[in-house]
C-alpha positions as CSV (number, residue, x, y, z in Angstrom):
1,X,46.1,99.5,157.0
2,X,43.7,101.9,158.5
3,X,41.2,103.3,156.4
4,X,41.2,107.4,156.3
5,X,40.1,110.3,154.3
6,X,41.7,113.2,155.6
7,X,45.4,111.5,155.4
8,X,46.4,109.7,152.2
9,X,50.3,108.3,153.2
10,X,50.4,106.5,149.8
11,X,50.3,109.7,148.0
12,X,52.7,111.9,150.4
13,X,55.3,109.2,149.9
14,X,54.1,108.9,145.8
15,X,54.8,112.9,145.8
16,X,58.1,112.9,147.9
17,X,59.7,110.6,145.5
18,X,58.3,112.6,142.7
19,X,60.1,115.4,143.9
20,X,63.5,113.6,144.6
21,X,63.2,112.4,140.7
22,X,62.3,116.1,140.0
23,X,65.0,117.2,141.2
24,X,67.2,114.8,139.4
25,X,66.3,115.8,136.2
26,X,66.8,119.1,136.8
27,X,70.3,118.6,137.8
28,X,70.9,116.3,135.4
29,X,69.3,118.7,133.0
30,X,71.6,122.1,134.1
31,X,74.9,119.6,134.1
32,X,74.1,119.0,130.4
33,X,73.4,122.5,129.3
34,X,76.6,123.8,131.6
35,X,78.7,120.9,130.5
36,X,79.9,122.2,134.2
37,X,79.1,119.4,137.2
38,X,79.9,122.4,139.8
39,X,77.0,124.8,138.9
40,X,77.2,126.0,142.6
41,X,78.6,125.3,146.0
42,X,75.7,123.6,146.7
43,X,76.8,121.3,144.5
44,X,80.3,120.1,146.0
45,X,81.7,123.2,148.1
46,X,85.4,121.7,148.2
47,X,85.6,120.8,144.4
48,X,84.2,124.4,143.7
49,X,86.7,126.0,146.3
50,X,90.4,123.8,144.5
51,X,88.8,124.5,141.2
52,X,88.5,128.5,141.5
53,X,92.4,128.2,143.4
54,X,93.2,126.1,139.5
55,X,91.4,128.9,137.5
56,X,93.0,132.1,139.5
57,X,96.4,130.2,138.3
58,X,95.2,129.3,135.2
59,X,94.4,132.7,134.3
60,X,98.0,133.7,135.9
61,X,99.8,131.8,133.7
62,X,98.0,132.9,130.6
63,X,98.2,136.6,131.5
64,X,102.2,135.6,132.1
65,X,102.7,133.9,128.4
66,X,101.2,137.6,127.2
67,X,103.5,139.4,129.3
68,X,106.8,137.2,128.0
69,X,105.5,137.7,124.9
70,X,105.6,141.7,125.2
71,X,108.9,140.6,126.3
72,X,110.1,139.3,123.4
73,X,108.6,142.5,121.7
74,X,110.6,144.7,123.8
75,X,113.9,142.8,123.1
76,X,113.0,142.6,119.1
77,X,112.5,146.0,119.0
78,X,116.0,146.8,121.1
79,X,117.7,144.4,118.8
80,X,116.9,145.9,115.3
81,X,117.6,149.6,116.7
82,X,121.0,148.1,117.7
83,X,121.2,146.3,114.2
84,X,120.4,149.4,112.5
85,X,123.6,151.3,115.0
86,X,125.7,148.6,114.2
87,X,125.3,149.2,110.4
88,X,125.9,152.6,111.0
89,X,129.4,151.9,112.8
90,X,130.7,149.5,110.6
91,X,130.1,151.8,107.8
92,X,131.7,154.5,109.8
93,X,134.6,151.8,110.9
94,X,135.2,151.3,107.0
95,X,135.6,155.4,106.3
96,X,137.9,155.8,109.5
97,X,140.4,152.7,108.1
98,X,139.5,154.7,104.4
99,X,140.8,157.8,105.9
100,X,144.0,156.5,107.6
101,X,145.8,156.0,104.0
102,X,148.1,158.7,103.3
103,X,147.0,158.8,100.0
104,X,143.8,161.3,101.2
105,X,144.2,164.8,100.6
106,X,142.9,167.2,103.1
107,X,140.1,167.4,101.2
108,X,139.4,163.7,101.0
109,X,139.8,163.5,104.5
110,X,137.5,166.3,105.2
111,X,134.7,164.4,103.2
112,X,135.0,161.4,104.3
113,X,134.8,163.0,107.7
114,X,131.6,164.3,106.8
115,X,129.9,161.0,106.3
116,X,131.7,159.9,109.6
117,X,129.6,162.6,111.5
118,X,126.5,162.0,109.4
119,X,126.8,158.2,110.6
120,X,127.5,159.2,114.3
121,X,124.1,161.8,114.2
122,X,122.2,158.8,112.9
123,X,123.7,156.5,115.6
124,X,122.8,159.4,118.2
125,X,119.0,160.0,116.6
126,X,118.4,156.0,116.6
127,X,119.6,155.6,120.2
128,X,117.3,158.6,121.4
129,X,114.3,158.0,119.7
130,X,114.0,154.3,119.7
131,X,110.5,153.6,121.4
132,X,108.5,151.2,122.6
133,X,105.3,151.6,123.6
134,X,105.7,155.0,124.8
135,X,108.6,154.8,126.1
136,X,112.8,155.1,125.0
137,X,114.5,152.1,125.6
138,X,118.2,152.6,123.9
139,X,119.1,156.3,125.7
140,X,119.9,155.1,128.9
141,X,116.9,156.8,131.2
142,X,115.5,152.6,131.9
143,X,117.6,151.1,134.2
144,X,116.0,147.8,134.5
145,X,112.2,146.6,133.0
146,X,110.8,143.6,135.1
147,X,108.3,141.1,133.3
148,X,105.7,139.1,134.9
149,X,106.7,135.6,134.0
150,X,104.5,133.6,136.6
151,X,101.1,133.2,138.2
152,X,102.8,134.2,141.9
153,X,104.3,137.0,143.4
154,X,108.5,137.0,142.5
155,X,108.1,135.2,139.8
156,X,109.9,137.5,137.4
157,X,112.2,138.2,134.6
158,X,114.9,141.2,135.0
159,X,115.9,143.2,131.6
160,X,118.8,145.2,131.7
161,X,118.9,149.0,130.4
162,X,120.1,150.0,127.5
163,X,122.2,153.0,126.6
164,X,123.6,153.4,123.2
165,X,124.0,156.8,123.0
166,X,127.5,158.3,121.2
167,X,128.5,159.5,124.6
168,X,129.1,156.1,126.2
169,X,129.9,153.9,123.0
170,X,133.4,153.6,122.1
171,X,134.8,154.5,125.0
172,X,138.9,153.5,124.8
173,X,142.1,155.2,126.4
174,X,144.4,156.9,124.1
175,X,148.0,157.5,125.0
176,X,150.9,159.2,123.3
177,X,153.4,157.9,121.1
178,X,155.6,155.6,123.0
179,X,153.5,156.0,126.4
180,X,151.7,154.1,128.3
181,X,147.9,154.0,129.4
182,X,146.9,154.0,133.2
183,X,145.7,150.3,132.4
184,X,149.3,149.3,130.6
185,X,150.7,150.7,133.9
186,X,148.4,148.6,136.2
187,X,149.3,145.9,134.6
188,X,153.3,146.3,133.9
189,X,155.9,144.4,135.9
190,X,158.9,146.7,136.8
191,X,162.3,145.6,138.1
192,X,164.6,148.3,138.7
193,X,166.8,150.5,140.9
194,X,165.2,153.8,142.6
195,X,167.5,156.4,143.4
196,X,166.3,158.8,146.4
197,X,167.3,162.0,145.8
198,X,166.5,164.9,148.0
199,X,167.8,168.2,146.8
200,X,169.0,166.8,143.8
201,X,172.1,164.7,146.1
202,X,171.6,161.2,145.9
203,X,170.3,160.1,149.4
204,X,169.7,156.4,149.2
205,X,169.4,153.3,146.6
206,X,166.4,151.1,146.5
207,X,165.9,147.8,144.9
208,X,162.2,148.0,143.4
209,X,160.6,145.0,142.6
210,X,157.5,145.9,141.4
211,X,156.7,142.5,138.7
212,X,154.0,141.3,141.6
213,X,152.2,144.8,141.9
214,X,148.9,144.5,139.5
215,X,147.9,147.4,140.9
216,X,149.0,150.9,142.1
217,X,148.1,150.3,146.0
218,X,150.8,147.4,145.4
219,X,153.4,148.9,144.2
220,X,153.0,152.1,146.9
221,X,153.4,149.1,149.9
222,X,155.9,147.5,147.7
223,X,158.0,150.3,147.4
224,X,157.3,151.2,151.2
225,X,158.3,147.9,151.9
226,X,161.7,148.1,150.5
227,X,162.5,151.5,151.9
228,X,161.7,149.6,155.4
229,X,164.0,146.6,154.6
230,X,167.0,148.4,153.2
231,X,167.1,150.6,157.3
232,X,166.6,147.3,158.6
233,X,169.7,145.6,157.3
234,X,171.7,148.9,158.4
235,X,171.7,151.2,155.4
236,X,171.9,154.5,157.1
237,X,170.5,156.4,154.3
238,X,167.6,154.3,154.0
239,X,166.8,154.3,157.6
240,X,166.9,157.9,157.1
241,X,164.6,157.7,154.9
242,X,162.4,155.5,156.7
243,X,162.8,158.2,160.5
244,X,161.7,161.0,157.7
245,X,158.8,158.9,157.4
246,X,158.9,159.4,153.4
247,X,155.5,159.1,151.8
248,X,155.6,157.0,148.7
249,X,153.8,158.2,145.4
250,X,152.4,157.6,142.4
251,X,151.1,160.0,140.0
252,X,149.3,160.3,136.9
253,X,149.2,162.8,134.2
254,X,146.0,163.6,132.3
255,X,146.9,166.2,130.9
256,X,151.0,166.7,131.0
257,X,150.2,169.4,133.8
258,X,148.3,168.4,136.6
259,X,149.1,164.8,138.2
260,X,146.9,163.2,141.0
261,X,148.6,161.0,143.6
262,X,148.2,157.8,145.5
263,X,150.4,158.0,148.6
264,X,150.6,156.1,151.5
265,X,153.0,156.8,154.3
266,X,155.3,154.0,156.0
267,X,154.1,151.7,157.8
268,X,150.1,153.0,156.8
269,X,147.6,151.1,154.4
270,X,145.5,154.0,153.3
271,X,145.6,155.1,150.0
272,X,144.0,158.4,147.7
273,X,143.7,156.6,144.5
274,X,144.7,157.6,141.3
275,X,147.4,155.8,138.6
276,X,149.8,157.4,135.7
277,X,153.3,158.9,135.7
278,X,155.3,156.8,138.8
279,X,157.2,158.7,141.2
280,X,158.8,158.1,145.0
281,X,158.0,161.3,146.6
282,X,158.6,162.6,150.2
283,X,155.6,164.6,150.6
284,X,156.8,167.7,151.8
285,X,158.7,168.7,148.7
286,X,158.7,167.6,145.1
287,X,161.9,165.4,145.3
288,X,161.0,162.4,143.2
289,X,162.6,159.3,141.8
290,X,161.2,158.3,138.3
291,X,160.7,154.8,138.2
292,X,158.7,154.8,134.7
293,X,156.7,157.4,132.9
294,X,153.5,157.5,131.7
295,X,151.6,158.8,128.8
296,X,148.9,161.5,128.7
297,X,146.1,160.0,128.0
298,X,142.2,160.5,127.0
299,X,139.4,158.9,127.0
300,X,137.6,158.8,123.0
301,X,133.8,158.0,122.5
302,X,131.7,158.1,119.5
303,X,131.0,161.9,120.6
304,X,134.9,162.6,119.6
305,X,135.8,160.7,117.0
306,X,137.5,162.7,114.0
307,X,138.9,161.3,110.5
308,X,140.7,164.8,109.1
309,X,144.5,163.3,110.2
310,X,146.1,159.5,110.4
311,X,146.8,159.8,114.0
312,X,143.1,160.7,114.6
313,X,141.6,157.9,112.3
314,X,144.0,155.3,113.8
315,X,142.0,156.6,117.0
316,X,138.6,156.2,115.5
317,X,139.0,152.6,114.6
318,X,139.7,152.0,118.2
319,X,136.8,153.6,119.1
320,X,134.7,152.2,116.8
321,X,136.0,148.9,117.4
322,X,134.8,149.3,121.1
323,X,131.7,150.5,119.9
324,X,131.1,148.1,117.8
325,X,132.0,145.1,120.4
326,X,129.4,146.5,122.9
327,X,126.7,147.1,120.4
328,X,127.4,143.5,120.0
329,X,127.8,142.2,123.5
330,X,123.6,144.2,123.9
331,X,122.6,142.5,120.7
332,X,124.5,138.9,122.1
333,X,122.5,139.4,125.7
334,X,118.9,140.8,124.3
335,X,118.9,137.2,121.7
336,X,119.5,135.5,124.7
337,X,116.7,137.4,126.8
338,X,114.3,136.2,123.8
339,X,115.7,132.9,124.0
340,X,114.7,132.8,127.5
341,X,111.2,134.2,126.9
342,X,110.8,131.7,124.7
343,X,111.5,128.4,126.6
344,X,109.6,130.7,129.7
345,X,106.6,130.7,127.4
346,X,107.1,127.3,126.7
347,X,106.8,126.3,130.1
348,X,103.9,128.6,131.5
349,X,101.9,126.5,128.5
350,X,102.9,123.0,129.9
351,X,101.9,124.5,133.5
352,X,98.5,125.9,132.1
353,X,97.2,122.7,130.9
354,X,98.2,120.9,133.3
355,X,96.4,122.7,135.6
356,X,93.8,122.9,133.3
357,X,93.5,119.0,132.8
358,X,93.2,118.8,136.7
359,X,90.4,121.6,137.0
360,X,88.2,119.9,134.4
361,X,88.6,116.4,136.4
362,X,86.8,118.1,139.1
363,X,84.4,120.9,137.5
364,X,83.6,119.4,134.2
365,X,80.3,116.9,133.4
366,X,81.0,113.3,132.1
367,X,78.4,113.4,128.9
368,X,78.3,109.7,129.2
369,X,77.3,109.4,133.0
370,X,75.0,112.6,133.3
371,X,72.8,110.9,129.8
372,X,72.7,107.8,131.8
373,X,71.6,109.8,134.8
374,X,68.9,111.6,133.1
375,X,67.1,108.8,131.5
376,X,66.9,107.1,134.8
377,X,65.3,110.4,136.1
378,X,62.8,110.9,133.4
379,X,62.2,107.1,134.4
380,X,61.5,107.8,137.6
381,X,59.5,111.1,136.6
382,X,56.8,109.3,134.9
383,X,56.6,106.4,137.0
384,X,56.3,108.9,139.6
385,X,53.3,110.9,138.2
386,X,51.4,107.5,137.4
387,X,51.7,106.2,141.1
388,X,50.5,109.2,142.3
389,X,47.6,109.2,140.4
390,X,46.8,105.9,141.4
391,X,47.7,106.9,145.4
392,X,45.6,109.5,145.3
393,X,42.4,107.5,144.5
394,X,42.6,105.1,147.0
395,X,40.4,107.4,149.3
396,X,37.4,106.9,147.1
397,X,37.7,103.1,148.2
398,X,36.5,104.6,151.5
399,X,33.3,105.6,149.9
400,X,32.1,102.0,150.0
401,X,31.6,101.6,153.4
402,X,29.3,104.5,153.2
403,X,26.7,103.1,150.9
């Protein structure tokens, strides 16, 4: 080995090592105080890159456990307003069956009427002033509230509106004494004979089978259909009938008065709906058949109930009884929304340390390795200084020679 002055390799090399152990212990040293082992990119750019992807979900889900949470707030607070109107109506349900005894007076009547309207205004001032945060949730203006329930976009929970306002509880169809409602009519099976008469003269007899119809369209083609089968098999009056081309209809009376028809002419499928009182009609002038009448009927909500008479108490307990199933059927539906929240909560928890268990595989410091690695770089740090020292005298050997 050449002996120079103005080059010393030994200690270069002494202080390049120095520095590598340098830096060790600084890493070492910030990995400790972190607890982190990804301080910075620098540090290992694709465990920093999945790790920020876990934490952007990680902080998803926890943001999504809050917002099912506030969930379960919202359906709570629905709940106990409905639990409060459904107090209300069984109370009221009591007076109304109270009120249908014959044994009332007027009077009586009259008061316990009073405490029926009392009970309907509460059910009214619950239903619009029911808040949460800021905003009514039992008078119908929310349609559907949509909660965040995941880290990702579409991952969320639909609420349906609530509306249980007097005006749409209770709503039930009231006929007349020995009538029939639009749905009993629907729903009726009818066998009978139909005599056509046209200016009051018997024109033609119909066999009307109407047992399959379930609805009013049915029996109109029904009916039609007959009238067609009875000029094919040679009844003259029938095919009469049929050449006039008659236009079958059914009617329904609202109101006693004014009837609304669904009529479809022969051999057509297009119908104006409508349901009630049954008639064959020819459509040009108001010659009918009565196959079977109904009732005029009404629809009663919470808005109309009235306990002064019998007949009008019997019709409150229907009402009520309507009310009181949907006020159920909401309370039935928003337990089972919290339900849901719950087991959603449940599993954005699982998913959250999961994820978090795999982010701290790849961010976080192992204690155990990064003490072992600073002790061999303090090691190496004062070894390092010492052979430096010593390199960098090995110059003044040179110093010999001259003397």
């Amino acid at each position: 080995m050449s002996q120079v002055i103005n080059t010393n390799i030994l200690s270069l090399n002494a202080q390049r090592n120095l520095n590598v152990s340098q830096n060790a212990l600084s890493q070492s040293l910030e990995r400790l105080s972190s607890g982190l082992r990804i301080n910075s990119a620098k540090d290992d750019a694709a465990g920093l890159a999945i790790s920020e992807r876990f934490t952007s979900q990680i902080n998803g889900l926890n943001q999504a456990v809050r917002n099912s949470n506030d969930g379960i707030s919202f359906a709570q607070t629905a709940e106990g307003a409905l639990n409060t109107i459904g107090d209300a109506l069984q109370r009221a349900r009591e007076l109304s069956v109270q009120a249908a005894n014959d044994t009332n007076s007027a009077s009586d009547r009259q008061a316990i009427n009073d405490e029926v309207q009392q009970l309907m205004e509460e059910v009214s001032r619950v239903a619009n002033s029911a808040e949460f945060n800021g905003g009514r949730i039992l008078d119908g203006t929310v349609e559907d509230l949509f909660f965040q329930v995941g880290a990702n976009q579409g991952q969320s929970i639909a609420v349906s509106g609530v509306d249980a306002r007097t005006s749409q509880l209770g709503t039930t169809e009231v006929a007349g004494e020995n009538g029939l409602t639009q749905e009993q009519i629907r729903d009726i099976g009818i066998d009978t004979i139909a005599n056509i008469q046209i200016d009051g003269t018997d024109f033609a007899q119909i066999d009307v089978d109407l047992s399959s119809a379930e609805t009013l369209e049915d029996a109109v083609r029904l009916i039609n259909a007959d009238i067609a089968e009875a000029a094919a098999a040679g009844d003259t009056n029938a095919a009469a009938v049929a050449d006039a081309n008659l236009e079958a209809s059914l009617r329904v009376s609202n109101d006693g008065t004014t009837t609304i028809a669904v009529t479809s002419q022969l051999g057509t499928d297009g119908f104006d709906v409508s349901g009630g009182l049954v008639t064959l009609d020819d459509g040009a002038t108001p010659t009918t058949v009565d196959l079977f009448d109904g009732a005029t009927a009404e629809n009663v909500t919470l808005n109309d109930i009235d306990v002064t008479t019998r007949e009008t108490a019997t019709q409150a307990m229907g009402a009520l009884d309507g009310a009181l199933t949907e006020v159920n059927s909401l309370r039935a539906e928003l337990g089972a929304v919290q339900t849901r929240f719950e087991s959603t909560i449940s599993n954005l928890e699982i998913s959250a340390e999961n994820l978090s268990d795999a982010r701290s595989r790849i961010r976080d410091a192992d204690f155990a390795a990064e003490t072992a690695e600073l002790t061999r770089a303090q090691v190496l740090q004062q070894a390092g200084i010492s052979v430096l020292s010593q390199a960098n005298a090995v110059p003044q050997n040179v110093l010999g020679l001259l003397q």
